[in-house]
C-alpha positions in Angstrom: -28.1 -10.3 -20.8 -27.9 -6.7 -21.1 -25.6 -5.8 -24.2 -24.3 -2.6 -23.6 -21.7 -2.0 -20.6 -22.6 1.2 -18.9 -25.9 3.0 -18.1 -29.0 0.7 -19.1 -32.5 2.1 -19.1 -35.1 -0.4 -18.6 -38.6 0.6 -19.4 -41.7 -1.1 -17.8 -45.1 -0.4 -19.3 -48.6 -1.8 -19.1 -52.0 -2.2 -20.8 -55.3 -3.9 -20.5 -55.5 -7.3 -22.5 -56.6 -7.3 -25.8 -55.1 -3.9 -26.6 -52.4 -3.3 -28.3 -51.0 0.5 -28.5 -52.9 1.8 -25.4 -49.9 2.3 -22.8 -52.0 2.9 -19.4 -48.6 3.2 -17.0 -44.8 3.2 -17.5 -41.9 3.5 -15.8 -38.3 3.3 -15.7 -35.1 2.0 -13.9 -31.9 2.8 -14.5 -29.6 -0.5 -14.0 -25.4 -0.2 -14.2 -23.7 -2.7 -16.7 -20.0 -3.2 -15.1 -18.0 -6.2 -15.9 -14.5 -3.9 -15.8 -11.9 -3.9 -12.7 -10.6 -1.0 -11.6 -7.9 0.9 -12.1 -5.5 1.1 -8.7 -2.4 2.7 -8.6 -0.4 1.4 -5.1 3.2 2.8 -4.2 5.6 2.9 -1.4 8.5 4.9 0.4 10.6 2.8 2.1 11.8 -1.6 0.8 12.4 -1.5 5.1 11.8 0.1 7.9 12.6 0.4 11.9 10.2 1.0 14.3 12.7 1.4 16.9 11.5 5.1 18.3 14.8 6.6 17.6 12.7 8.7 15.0 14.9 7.4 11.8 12.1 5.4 9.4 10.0 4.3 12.1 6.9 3.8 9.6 6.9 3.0 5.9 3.7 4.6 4.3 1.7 3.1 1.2 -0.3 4.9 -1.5 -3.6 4.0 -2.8 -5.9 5.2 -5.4 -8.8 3.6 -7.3 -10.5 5.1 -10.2 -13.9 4.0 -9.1 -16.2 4.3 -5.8 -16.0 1.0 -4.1 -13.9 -0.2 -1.2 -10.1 -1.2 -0.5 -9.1 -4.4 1.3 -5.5 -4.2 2.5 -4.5 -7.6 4.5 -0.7 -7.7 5.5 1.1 -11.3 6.4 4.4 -12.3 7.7 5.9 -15.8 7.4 2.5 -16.9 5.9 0.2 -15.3 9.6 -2.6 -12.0 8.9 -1.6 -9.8 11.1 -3.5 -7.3 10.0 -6.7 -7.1 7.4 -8.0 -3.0 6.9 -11.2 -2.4 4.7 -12.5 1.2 4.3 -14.7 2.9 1.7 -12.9 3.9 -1.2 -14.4 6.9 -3.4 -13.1 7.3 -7.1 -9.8 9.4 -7.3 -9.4 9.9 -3.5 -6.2 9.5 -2.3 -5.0 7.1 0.5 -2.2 6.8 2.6 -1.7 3.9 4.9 0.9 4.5 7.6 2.5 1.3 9.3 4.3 0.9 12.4 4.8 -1.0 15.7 1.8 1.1 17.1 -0.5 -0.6 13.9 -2.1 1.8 10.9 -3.7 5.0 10.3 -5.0 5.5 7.4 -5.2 8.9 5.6 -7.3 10.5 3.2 -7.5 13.7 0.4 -9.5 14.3 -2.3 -6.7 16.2 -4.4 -3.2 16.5 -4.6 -3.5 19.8 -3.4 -5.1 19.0 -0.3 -4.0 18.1 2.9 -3.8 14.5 4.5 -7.0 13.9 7.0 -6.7 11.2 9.5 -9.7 8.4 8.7 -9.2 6.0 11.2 -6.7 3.9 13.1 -6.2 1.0 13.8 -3.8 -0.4 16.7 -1.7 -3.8 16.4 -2.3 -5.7 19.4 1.0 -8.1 19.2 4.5 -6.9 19.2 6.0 -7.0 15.5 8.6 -9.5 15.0 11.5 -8.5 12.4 11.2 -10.0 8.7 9.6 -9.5 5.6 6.2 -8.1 5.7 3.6 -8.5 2.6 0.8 -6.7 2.1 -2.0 -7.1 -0.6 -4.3 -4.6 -1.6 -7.3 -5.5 -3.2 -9.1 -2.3 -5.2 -13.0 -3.8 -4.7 -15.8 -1.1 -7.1 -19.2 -1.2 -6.4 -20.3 -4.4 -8.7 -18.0 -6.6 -7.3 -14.8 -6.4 -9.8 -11.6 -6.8 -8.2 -7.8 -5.8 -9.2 -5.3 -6.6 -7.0 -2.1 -5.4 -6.2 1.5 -6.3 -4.0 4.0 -5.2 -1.8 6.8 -6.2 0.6 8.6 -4.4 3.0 11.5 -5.4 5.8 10.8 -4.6 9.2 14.7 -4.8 10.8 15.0 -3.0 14.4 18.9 -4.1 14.9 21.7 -2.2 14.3 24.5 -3.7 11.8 27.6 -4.8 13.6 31.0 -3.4 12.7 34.1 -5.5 13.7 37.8 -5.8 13.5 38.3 -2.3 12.8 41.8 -1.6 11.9 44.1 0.8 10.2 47.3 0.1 8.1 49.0 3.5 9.2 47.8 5.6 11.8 50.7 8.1 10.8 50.8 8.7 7.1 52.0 11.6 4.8 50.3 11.6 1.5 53.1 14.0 -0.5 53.9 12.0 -3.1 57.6 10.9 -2.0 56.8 7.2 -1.6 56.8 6.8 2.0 53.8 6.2 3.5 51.9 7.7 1.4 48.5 5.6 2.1 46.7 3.7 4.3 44.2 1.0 4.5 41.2 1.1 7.0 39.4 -2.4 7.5 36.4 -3.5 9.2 33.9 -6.1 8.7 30.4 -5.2 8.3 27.6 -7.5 9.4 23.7 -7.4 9.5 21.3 -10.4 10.7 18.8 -9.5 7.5 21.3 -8.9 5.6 20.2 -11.5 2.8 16.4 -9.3 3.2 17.8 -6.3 2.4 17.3 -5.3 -1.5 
């Protein structure tokens, strides 16, 4: 096995039997010791989201960055189903962000913080998005093969909380300090089917 991780020079030479120090050819080939993962750093805006068009966070976006060339794998699940798997090329410090909504992904690209955000690709979600909990894996892959992996969830909720049984103590009050209806009390009960998602 090749003992030093990193650049390896291999040299190939050859001479006619019976000879021992007469080097007729040689050459060389430069081979890539890399038995370390990447490093991947992952992030995201929103814990939930509501792609509902009425322009209030209607997509969640996700950060990726991999300190070596290589690819990204990106598969996102709900309730245990893929419904989506992205792989692009990754090169090493590029910047990605991966916006998701009920249209699908599009998947942005810079080279530098300074940059702007270039459009790589898109791709569309055939099936309407049911509300839940949404994981997504992404999986930093280098160019020998090594692997770091990284997670996420997110909650996809397109209803609006209810409010009920709105009430109020004292619509008339006078808050002067003589002891006479000097407060009220407002009441209302506040209700959310994902309410136990939300974190």
């Amino acid at each position: 096995p090749l003992p030093i991780e990193g650049k390896n020079i291999i040299f190939v030479t050859s001479r006619p039997a019976g000879e021992d120090n007469s080097v007729r050819t040689c050459s060389d080939i430069t081979i890539v010791k890399d038995t370390t993962a990447p490093e991947m750093v992952m992030g995201q805006n929103l814990s939930a989201f509501s792609p509902n068009g009425d322009g209030k966070y209607d997509s969640v976006d996700f950060y990726l960055k991999s300190n070596e060339s290589g690819k990204f794998i990106f598969p996102v699940t709900t309730d245990g189903a893929l419904i989506a798997n992205l792989e692009f090329p990754a090169k090493a410090d590029n910047e990605f962000d991966i916006n998701f909504s009920s249209d699908g992904f599009k998947i942005y690209s810079r080279k530098h913080v300074y940059e702007k955000w270039v459009l790589s690709s898109e791709v569309p979600l055939n099936d309407t998005l049911s509300e839940g909990q949404y994981r997504i894996s992404a999986y930093a892959i280098d160019e020998a093969g090594n692997t770091v992996c990284s997670t996420a969830e997110v909650l996809l909720d397109v209803q609006k909380p209810k409010i009920e049984n709105l009430n109020i103590s004292e619509q008339r009050f006078s808050p002067n300090g003589d002891g006479y209806k000097d407060a009220t009390e407002i009441r209302f009960d506040l209700s959310d089917n994902l309410s136990n998602n939300l974190p």
